[in-house]
C-alpha positions in Angstrom: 0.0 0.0 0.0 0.5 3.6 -1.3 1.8 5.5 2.1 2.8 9.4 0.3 0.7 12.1 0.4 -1.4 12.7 -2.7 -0.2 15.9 -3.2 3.8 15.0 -2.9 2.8 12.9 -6.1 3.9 14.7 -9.6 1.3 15.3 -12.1 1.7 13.4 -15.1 3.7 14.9 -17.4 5.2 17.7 -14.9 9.0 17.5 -14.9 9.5 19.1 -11.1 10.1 16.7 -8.2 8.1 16.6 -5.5 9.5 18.5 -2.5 9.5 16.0 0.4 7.3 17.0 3.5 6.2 20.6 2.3 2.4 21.1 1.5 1.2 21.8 -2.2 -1.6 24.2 -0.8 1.2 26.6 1.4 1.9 29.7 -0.1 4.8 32.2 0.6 4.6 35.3 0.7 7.1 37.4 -1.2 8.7 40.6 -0.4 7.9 42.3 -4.0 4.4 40.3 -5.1 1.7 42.5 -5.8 -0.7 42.0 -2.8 1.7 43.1 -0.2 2.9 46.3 -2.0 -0.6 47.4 -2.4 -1.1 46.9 1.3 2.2 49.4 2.2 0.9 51.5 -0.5 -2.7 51.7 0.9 -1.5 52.1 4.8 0.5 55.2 3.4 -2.0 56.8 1.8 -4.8 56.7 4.7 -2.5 57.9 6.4 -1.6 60.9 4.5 -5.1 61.4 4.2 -5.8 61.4 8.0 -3.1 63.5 8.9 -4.3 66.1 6.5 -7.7 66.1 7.7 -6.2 66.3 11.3 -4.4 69.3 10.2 -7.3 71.2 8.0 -9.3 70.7 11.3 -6.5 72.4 13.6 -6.5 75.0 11.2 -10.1 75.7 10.5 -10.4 75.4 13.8 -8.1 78.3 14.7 -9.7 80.2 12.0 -13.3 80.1 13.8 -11.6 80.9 17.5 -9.9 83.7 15.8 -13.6 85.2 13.8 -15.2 84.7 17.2 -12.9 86.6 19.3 -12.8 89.4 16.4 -16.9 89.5 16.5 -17.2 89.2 20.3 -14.6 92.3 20.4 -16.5 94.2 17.8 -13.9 94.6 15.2 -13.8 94.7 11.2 -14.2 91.0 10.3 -11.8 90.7 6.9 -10.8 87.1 5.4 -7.3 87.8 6.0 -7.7 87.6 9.1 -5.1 85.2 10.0 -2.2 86.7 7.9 -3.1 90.3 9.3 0.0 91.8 11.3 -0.9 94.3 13.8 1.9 96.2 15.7 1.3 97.8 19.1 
């Protein structure tokens, strides 16, 4: 009786040896293949996109604390209000 595995068995007509003890259905996982350089290059970009929508809140944000405090004084509201130099 037969004791192998069916899978260390070579297909008819294939001209590879079988590998003794590894499993036909394993797959490894190479450095360059396609699926995991689309997972770094996916990571990267949500992360570029969170940290810019972290930073256009911080700054919209300011902007707002900066329109209230000019309309709660009672001073000319102007769109340049950020880049507006004011000397004492």
């Amino acid at each position: 009786m037969d004791t192998e595995p069916v899978a260390s068995k070579p297909k008819p007509g294939s001209t590879r040896a079988p590998h003794a003890g590894v499993d036909v259905r394993a797959s490894r996982v190479y450095l360059f293949s396609r699926r995991p350089v689309l997972g770094v290059v996916r990571r990267t970009l949500s992360i570029g996109v969170l940290v810019a929508v972290d930073v256009l809140g911080l700054a919209l944000g300011v902007y707002v604390a900066l329109v209230l405090r000019t309309v709660l004084y009672g001073d000319t509201l102007t769109w340049a209000l950020l880049w507006r130099l004011e000397r004492d």
